[in-house]
gemmi code that builds the backbone of each chain (N, CA, C; Angstrom):
import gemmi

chains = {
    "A": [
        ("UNK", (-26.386, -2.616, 21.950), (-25.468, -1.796, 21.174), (-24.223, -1.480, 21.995)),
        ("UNK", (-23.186, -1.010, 21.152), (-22.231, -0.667, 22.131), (-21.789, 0.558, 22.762)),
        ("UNK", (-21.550, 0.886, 23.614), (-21.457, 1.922, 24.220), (-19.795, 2.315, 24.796)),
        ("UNK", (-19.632, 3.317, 24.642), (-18.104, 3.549, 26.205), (-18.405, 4.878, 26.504)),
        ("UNK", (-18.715, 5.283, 27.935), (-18.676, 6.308, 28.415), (-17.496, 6.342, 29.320)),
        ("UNK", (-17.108, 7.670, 29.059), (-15.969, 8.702, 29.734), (-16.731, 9.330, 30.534)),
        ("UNK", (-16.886, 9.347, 31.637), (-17.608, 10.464, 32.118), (-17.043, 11.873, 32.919)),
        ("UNK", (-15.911, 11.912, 32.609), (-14.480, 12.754, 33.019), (-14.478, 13.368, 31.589)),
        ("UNK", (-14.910, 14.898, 31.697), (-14.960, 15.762, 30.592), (-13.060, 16.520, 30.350)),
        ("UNK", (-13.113, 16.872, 31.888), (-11.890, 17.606, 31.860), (-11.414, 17.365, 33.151)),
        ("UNK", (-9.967, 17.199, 33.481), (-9.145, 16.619, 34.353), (-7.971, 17.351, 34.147)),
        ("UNK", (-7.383, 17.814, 35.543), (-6.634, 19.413, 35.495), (-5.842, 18.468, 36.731)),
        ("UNK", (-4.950, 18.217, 36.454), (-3.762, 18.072, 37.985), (-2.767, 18.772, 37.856)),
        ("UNK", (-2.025, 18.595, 38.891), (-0.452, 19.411, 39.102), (0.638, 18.198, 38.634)),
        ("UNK", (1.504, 18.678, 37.939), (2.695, 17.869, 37.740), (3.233, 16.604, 39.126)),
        ("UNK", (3.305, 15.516, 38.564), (4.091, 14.510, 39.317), (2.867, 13.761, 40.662)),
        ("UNK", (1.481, 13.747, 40.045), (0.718, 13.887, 40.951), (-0.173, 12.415, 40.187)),
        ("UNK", (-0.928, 11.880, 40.568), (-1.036, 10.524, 39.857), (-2.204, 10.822, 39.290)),
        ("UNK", (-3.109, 10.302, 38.098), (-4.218, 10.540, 37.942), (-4.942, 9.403, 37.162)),
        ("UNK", (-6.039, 9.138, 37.613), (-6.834, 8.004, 36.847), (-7.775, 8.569, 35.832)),
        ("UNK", (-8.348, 7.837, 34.893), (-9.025, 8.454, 33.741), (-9.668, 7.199, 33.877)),
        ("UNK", (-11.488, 7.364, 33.653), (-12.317, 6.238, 33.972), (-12.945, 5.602, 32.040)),
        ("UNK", (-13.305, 4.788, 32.434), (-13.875, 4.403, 31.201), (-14.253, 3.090, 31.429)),
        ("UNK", (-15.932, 3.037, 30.978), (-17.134, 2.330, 31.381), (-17.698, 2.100, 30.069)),
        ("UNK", (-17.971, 0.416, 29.756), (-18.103, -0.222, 28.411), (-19.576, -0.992, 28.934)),
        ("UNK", (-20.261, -0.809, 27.528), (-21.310, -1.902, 27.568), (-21.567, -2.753, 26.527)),
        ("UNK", (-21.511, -3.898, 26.507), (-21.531, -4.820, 24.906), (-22.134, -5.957, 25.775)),
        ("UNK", (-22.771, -6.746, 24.330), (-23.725, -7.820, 24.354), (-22.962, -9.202, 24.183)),
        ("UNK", (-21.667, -9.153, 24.244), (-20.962, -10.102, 23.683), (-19.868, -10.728, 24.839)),
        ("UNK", (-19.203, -11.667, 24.567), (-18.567, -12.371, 26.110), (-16.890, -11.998, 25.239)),
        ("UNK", (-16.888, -12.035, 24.009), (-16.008, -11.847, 23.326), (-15.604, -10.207, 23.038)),
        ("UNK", (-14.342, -9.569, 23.582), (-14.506, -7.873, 23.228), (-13.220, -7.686, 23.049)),
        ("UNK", (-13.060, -6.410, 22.744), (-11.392, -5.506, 23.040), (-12.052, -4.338, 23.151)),
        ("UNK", (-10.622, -3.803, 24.295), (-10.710, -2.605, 24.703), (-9.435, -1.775, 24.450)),
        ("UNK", (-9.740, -0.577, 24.628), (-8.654, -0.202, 23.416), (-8.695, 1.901, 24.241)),
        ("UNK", (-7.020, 1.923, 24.553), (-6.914, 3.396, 24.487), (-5.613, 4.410, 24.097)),
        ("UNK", (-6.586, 4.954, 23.337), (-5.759, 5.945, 22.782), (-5.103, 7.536, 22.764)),
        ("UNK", (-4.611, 8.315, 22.864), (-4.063, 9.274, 23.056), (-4.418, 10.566, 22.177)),
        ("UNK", (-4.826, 11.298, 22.089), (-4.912, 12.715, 20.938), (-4.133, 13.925, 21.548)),
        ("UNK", (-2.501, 14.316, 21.550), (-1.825, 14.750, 21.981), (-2.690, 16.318, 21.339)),
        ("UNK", (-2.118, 17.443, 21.924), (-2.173, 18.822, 21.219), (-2.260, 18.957, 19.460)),
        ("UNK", (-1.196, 18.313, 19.266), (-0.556, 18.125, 17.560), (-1.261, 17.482, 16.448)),
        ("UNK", (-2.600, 16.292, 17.549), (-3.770, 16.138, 16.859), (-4.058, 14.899, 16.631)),
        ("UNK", (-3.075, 14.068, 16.207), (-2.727, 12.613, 15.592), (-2.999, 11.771, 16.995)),
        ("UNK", (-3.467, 10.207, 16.310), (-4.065, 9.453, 17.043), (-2.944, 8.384, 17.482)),
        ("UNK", (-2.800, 8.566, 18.947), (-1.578, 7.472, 19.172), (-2.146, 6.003, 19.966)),
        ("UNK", (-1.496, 4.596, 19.743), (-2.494, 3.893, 20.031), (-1.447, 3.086, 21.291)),
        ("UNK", (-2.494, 3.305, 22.686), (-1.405, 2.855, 24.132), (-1.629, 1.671, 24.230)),
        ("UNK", (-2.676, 1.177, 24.098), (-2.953, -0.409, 24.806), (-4.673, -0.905, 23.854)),
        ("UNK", (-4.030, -2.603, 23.341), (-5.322, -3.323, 23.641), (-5.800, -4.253, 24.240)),
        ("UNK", (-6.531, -4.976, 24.607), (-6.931, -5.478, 25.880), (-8.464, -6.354, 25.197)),
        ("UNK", (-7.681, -7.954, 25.336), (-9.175, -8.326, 25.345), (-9.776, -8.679, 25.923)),
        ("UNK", (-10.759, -9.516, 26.368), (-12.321, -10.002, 26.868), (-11.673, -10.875, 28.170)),
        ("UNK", (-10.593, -11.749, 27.646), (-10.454, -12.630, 28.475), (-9.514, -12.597, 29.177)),
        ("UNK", (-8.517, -11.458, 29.280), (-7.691, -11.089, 29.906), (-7.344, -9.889, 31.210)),
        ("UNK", (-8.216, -10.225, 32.212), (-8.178, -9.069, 32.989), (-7.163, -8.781, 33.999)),
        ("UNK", (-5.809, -9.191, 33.771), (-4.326, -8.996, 34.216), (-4.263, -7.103, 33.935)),
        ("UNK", (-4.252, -7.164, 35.028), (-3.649, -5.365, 35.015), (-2.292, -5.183, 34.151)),
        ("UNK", (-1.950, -4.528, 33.737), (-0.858, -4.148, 32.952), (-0.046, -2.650, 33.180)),
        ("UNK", (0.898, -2.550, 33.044), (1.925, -1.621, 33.261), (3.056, -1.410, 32.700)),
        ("UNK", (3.400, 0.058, 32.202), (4.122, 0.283, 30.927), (4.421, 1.475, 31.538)),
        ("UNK", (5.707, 1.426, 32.066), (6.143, 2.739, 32.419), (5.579, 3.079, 33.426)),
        ("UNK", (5.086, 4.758, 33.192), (3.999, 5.212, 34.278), (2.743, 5.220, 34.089)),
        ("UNK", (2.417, 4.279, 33.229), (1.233, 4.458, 32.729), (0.662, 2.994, 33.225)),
        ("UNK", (-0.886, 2.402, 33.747), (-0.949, 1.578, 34.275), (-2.717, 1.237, 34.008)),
        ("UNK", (-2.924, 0.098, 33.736), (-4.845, -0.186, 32.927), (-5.246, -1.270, 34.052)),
        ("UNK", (-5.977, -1.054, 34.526), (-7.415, -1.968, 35.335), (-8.691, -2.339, 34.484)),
        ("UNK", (-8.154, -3.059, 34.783), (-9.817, -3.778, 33.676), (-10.375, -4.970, 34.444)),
        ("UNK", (-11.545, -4.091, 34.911), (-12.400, -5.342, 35.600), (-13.840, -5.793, 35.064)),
        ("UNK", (-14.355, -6.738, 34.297), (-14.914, -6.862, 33.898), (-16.545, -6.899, 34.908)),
        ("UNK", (-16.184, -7.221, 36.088), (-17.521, -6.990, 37.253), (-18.277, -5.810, 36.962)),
        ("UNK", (-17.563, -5.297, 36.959), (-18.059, -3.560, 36.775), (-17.568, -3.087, 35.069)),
        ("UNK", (-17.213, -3.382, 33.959), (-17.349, -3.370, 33.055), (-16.271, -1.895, 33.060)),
        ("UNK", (-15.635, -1.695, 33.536), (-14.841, -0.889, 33.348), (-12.856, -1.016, 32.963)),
        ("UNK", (-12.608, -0.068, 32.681), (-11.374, -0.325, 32.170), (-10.478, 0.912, 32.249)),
        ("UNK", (-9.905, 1.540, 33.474), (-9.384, 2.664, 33.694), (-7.804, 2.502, 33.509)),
        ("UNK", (-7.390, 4.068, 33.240), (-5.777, 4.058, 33.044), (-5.371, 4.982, 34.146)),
        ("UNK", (-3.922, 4.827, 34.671), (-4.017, 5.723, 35.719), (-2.323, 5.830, 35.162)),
        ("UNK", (-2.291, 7.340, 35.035), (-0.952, 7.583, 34.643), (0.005, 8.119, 36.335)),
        ("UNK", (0.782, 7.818, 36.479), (1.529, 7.876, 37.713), (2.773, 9.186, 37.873)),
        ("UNK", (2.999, 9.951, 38.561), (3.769, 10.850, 38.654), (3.847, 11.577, 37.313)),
        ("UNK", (2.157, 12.361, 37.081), (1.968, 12.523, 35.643), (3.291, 14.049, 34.940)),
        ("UNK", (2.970, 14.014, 33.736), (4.146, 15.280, 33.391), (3.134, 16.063, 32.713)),
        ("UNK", (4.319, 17.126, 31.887), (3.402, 17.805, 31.180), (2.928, 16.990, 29.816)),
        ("UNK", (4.055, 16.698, 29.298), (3.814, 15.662, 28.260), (2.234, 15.146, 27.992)),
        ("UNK", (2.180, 14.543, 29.271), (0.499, 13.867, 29.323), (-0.619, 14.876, 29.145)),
        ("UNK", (-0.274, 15.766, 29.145), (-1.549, 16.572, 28.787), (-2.050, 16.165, 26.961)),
        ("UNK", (-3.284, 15.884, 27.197), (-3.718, 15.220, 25.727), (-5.018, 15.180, 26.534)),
        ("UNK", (-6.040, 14.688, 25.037), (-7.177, 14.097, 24.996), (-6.891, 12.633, 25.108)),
        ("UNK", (-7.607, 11.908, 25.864), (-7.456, 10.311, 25.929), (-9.067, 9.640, 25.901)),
        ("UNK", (-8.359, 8.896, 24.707), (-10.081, 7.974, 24.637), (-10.085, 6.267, 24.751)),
        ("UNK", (-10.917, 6.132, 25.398), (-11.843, 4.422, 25.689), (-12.036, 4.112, 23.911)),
        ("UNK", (-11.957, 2.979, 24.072), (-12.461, 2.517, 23.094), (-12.796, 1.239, 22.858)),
        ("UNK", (-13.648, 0.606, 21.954), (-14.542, -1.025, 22.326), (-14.557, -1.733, 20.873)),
        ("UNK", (-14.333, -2.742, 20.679), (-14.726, -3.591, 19.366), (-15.276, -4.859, 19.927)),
        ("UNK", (-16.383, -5.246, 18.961), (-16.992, -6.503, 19.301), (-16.402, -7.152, 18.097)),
        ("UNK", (-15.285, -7.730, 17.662), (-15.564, -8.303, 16.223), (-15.906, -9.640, 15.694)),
        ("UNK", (-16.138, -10.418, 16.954), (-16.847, -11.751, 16.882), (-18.319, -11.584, 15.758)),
        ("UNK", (-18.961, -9.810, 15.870), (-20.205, -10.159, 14.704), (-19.808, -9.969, 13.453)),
        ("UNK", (-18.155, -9.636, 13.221), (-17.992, -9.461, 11.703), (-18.023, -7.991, 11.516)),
        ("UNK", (-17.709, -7.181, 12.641), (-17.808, -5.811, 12.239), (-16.611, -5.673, 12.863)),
        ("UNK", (-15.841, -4.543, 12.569), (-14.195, -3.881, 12.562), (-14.677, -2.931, 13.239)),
        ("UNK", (-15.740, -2.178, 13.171), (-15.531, -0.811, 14.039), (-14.994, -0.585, 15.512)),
        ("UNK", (-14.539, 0.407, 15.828), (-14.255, 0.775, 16.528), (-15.149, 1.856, 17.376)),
        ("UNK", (-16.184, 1.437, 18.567), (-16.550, 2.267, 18.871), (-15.616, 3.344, 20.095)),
        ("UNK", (-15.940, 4.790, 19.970), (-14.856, 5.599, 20.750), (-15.980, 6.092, 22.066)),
        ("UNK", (-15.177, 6.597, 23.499), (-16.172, 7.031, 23.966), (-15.845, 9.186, 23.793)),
        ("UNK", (-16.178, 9.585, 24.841), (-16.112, 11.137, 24.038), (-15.221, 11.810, 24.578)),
        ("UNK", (-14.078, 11.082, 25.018), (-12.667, 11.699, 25.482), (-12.484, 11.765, 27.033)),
        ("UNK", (-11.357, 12.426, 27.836), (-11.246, 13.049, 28.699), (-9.557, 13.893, 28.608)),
        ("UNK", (-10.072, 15.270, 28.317), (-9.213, 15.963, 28.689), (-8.324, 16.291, 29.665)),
        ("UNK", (-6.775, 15.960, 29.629), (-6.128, 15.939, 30.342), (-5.226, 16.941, 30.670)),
        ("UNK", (-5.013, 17.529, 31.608), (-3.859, 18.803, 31.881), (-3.466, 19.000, 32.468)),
        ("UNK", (-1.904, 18.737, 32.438), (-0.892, 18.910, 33.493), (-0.578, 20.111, 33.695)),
        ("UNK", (-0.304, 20.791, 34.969), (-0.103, 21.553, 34.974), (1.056, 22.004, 35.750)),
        ("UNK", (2.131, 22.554, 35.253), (3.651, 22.530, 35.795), (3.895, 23.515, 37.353)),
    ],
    "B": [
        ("UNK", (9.111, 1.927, 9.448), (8.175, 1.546, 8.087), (7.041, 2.836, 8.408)),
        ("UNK", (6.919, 3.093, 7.187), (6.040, 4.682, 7.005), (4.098, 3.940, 7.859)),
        ("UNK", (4.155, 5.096, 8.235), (2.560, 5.273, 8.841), (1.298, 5.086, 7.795)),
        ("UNK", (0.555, 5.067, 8.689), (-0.750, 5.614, 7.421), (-0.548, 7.066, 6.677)),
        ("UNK", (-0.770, 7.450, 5.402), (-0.273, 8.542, 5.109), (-1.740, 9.094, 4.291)),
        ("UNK", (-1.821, 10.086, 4.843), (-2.805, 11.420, 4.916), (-2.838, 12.358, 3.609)),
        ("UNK", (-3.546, 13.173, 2.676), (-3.292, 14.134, 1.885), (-4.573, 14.611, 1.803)),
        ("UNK", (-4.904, 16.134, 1.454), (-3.808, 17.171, 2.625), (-3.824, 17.008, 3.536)),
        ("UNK", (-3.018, 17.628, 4.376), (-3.379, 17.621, 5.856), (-4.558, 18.681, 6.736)),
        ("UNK", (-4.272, 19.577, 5.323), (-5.419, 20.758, 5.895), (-6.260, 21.272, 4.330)),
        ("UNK", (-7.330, 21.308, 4.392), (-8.065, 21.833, 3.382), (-9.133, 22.836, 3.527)),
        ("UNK", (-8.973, 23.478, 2.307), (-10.314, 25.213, 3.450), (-10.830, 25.123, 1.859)),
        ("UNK", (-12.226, 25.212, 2.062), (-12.456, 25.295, 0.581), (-14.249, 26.091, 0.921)),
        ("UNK", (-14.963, 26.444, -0.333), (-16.192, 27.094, -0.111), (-17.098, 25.682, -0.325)),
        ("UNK", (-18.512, 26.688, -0.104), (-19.314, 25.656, 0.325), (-19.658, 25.393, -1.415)),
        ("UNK", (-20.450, 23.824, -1.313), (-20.448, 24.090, -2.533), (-19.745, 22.910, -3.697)),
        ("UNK", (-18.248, 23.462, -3.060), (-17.139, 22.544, -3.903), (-16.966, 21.130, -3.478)),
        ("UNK", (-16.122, 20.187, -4.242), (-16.331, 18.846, -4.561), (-14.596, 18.966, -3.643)),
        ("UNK", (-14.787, 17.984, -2.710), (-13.454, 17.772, -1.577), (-13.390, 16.675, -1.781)),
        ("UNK", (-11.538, 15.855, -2.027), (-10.953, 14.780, -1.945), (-10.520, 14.624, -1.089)),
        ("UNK", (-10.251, 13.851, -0.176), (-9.402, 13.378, 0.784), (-8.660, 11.988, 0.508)),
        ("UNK", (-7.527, 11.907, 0.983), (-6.402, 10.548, -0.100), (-6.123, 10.119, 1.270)),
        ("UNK", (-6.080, 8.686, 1.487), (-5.090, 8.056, 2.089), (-4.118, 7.120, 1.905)),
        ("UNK", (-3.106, 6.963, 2.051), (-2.391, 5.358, 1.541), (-2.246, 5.028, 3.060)),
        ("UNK", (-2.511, 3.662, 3.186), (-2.966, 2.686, 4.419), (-1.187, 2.257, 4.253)),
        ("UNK", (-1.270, 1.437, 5.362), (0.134, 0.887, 6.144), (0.185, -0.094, 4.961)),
        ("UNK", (1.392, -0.804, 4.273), (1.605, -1.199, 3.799), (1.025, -3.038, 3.977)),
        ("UNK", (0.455, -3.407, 3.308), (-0.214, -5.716, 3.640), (-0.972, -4.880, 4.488)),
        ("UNK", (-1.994, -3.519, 4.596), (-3.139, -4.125, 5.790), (-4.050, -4.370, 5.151)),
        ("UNK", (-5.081, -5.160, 5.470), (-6.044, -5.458, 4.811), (-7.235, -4.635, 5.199)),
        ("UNK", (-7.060, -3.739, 6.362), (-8.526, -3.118, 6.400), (-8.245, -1.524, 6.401)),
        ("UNK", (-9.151, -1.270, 5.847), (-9.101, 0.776, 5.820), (-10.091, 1.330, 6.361)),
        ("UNK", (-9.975, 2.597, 7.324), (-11.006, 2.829, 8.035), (-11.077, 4.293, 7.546)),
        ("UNK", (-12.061, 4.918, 7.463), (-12.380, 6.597, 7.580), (-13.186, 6.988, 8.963)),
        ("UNK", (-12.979, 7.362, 9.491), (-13.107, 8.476, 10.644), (-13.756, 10.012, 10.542)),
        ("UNK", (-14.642, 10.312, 10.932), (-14.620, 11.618, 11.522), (-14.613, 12.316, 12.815)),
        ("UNK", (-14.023, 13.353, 13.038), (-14.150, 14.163, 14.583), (-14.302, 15.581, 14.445)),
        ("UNK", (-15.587, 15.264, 15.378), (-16.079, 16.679, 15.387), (-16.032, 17.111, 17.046)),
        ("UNK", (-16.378, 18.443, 17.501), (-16.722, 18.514, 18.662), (-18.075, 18.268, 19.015)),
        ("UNK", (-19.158, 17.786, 18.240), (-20.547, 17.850, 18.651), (-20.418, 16.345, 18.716)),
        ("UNK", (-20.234, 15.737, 17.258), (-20.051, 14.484, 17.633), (-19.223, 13.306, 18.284)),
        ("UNK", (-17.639, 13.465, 18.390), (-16.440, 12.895, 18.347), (-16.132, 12.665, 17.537)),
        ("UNK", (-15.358, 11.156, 18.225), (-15.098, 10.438, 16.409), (-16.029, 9.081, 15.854)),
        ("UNK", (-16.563, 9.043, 14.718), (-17.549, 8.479, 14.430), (-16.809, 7.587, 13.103)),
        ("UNK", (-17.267, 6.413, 12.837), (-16.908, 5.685, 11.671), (-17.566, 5.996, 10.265)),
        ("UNK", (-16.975, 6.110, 9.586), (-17.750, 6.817, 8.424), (-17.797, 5.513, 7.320)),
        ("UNK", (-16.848, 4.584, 7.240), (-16.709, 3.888, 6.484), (-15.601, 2.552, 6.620)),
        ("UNK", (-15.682, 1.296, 6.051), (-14.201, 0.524, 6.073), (-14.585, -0.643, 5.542)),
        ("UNK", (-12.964, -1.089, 5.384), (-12.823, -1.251, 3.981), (-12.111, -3.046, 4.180)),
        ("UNK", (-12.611, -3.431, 3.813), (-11.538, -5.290, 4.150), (-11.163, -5.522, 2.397)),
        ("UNK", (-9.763, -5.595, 2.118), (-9.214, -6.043, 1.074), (-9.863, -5.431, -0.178)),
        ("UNK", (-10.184, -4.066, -0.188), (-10.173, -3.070, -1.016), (-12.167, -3.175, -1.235)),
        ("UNK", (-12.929, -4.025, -0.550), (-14.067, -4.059, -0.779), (-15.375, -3.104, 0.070)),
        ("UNK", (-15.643, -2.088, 0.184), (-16.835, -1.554, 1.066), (-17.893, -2.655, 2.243)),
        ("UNK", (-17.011, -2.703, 3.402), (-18.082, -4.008, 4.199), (-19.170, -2.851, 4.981)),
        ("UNK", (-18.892, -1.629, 5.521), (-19.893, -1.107, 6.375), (-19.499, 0.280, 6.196)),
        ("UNK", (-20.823, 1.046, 4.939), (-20.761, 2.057, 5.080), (-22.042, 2.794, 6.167)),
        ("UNK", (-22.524, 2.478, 6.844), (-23.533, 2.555, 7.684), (-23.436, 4.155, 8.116)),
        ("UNK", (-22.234, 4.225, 8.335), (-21.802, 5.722, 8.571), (-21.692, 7.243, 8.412)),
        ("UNK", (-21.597, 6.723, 7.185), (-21.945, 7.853, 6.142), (-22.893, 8.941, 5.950)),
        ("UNK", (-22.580, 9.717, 6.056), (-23.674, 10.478, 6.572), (-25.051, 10.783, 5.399)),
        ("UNK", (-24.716, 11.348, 4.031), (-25.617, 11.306, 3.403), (-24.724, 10.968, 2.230)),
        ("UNK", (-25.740, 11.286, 0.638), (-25.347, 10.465, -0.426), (-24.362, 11.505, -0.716)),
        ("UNK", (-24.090, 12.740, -0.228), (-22.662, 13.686, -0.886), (-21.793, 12.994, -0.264)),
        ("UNK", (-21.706, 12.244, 0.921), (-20.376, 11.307, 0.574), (-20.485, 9.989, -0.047)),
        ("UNK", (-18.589, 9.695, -0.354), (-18.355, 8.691, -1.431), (-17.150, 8.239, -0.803)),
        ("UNK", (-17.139, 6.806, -0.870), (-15.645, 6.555, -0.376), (-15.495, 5.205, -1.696)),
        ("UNK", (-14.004, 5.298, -1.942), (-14.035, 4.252, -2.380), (-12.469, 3.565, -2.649)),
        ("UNK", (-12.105, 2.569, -2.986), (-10.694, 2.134, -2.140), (-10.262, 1.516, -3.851)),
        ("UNK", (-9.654, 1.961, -5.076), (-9.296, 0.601, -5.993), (-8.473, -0.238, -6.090)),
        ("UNK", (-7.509, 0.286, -5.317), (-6.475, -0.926, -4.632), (-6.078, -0.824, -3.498)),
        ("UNK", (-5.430, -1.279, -3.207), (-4.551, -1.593, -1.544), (-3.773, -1.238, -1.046)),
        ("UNK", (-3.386, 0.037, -1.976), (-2.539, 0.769, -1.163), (-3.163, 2.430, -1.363)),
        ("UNK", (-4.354, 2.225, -1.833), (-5.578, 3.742, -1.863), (-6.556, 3.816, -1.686)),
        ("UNK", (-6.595, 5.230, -0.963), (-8.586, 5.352, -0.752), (-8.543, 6.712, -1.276)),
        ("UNK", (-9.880, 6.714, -1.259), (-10.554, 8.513, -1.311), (-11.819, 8.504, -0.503)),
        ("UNK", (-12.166, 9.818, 0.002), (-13.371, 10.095, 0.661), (-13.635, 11.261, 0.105)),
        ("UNK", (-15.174, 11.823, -0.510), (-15.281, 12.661, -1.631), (-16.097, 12.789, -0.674)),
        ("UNK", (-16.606, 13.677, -1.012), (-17.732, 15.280, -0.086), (-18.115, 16.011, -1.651)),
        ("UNK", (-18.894, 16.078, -2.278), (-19.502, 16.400, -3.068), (-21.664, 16.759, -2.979)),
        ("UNK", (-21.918, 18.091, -3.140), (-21.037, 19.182, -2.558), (-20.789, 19.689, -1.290)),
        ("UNK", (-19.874, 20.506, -1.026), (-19.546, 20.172, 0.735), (-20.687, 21.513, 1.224)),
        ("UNK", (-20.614, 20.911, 2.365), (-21.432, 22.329, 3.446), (-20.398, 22.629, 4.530)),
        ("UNK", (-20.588, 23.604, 4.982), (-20.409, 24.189, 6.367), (-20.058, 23.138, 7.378)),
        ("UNK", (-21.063, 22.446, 7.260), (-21.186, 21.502, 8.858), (-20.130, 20.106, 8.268)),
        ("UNK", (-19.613, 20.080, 6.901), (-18.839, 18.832, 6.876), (-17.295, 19.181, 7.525)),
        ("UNK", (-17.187, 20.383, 8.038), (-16.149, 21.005, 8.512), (-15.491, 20.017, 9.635)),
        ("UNK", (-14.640, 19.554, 9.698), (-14.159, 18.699, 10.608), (-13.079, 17.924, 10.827)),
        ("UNK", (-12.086, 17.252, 11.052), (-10.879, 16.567, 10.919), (-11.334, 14.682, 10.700)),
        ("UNK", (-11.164, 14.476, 9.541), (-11.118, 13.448, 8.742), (-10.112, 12.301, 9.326)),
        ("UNK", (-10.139, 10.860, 9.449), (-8.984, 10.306, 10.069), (-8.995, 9.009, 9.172)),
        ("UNK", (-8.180, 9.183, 8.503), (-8.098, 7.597, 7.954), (-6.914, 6.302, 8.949)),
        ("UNK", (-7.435, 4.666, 8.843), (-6.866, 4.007, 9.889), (-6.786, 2.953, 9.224)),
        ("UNK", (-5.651, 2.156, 9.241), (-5.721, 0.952, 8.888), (-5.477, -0.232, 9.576)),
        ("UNK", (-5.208, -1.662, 9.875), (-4.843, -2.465, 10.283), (-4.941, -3.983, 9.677)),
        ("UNK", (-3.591, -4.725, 9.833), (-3.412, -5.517, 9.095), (-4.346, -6.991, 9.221)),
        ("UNK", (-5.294, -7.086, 9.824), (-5.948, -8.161, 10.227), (-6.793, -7.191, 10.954)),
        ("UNK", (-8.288, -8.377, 11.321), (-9.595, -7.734, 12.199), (-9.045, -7.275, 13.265)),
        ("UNK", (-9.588, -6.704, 14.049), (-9.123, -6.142, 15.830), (-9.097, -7.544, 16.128)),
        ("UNK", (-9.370, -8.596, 16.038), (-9.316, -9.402, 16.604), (-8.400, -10.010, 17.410)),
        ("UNK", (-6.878, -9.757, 16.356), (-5.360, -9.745, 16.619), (-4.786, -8.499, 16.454)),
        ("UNK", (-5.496, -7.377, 16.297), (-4.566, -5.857, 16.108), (-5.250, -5.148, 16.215)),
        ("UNK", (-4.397, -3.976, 16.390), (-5.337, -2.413, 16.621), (-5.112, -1.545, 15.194)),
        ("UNK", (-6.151, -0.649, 15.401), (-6.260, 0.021, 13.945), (-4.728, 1.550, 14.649)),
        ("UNK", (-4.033, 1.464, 13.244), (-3.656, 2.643, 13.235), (-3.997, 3.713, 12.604)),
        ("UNK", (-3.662, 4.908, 13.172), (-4.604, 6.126, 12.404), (-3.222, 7.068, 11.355)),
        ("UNK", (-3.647, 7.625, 10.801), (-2.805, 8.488, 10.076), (-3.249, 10.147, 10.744)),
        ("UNK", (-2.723, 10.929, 10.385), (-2.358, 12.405, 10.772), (-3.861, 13.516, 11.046)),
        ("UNK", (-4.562, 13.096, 10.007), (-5.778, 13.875, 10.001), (-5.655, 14.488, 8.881)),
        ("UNK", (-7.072, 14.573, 8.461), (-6.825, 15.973, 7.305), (-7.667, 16.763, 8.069)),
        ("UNK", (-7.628, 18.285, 8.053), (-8.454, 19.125, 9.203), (-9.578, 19.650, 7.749)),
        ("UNK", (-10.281, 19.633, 7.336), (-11.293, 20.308, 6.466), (-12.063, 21.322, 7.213)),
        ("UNK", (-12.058, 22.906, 6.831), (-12.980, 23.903, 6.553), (-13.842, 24.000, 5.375)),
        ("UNK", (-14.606, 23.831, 6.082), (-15.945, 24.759, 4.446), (-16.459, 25.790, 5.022)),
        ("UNK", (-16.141, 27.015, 4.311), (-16.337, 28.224, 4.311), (-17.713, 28.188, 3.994)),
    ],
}
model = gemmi.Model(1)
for chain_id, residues in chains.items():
    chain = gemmi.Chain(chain_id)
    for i, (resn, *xyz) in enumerate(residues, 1):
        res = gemmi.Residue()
        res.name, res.seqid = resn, gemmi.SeqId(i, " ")
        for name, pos in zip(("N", "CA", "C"), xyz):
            atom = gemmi.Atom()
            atom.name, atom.element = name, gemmi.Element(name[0])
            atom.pos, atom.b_iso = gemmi.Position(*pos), 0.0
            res.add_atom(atom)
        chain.add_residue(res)
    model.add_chain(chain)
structure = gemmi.Structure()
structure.add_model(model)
structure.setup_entities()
């Protein structure tokens, strides 16, 4: 079955200070996407990056930056000289859709907070 | 080009009563998703939808919900009758092709209370 654990409940830094957010996937399949998203204060779901199976090129967008190593089945974001802005909920997320299913499994967040 | 679009955004109603929730999906997507988030659970798939047809309601929690899509540019998710515990922020998502080539976008939330 599929799984994504966050295991970072809550994550408190100081402004301009770098911070990684972990996220750990398990699927039965050689075929995947990985997928993360944002839940600012205001509530709405913003969508940063997807990432599939066969592509484990680090990527970088701004200050925002994804490791995905499939050895270790993980797929972390590490936001860089973070602001306040970044304070949000941020979630992992996994699709297998090689079996014909669309879902999206989520893992259970990690709260983020900058603190000025 | 307009988002997924949400109605209401907030609903408070007693226990009891029969709750609609509306979405209109991104314009050519072919798939519609319903969402829920709670704090006990997160967010969980409740339902979705490929070219207006029900492929996996697995989600669903019991038979008081109803989802159902009659064309392609509408859904509803009915709560009939609601409880207490269906209290939660609703997320409808669409995307124009499987994840395969895209990511689902979400619309705003509707926040539901049942009193």
């Amino acid at each position: 079955a599929q799984k994504v654990t966050q295991a970072q409940t809550e994550i408190s830094v100081v402004e301009k200070e770098d911070v990684t957010l972990d996220c750990v996937y398990e699927t039965r399949d050689t075929t995947y996407y990985l997928f993360w998203y944002k839940q600012p204060p205001s509530g709405e779901l913003v969508f940063l990056i997807r990432r599939n199976s066969f592509d484990e090129q680090n990527e970088i967008s701004g200050r925002y930056s994804w490791n995905f190593q499939k050895s270790t089945s993980s797929f972390n974001f590490t936001i860089t000289a973070s602001q306040v802005v970044d304070s949000a909920v941020y979630f992992c997320a996994l699709s297998e859709p090689n079996f014909g299913n669309e879902k999206l499994t989520f893992g259970t967040g990690t709260r983020l907070t900058i603190i000025p | 080009d307009a988002g997924v679009i949400q109605s209401p955004r907030h609903e408070v109603t007693e226990m009891g009563q029969e709750v609609t929730l509306r979405c209109k999906p991104i314009s050519g997507h072919d798939y519609l998703f319903w969402y829920r988030q709670t704090m006990m659970r997160g967010l969980e798939l409740l339902i979705y939808f490929n070219n207006n047809v029900p492929i996996d309601d697995s989600g669903m929690p019991e038979d008081r919900f109803s989802a159902k899509m009659p064309n392609a540019s509408f859904s509803t998710l009915k709560i009939q009758p609601s409880e207490p515990r269906d209290s939660a922020v609703y997320f409808c998502a669409s995307t124009p092709s499987g994840l395969g080539t895209d990511t689902q976008y979400f619309g705003p939330g509707t926040r539901l209370t049942v009193l």
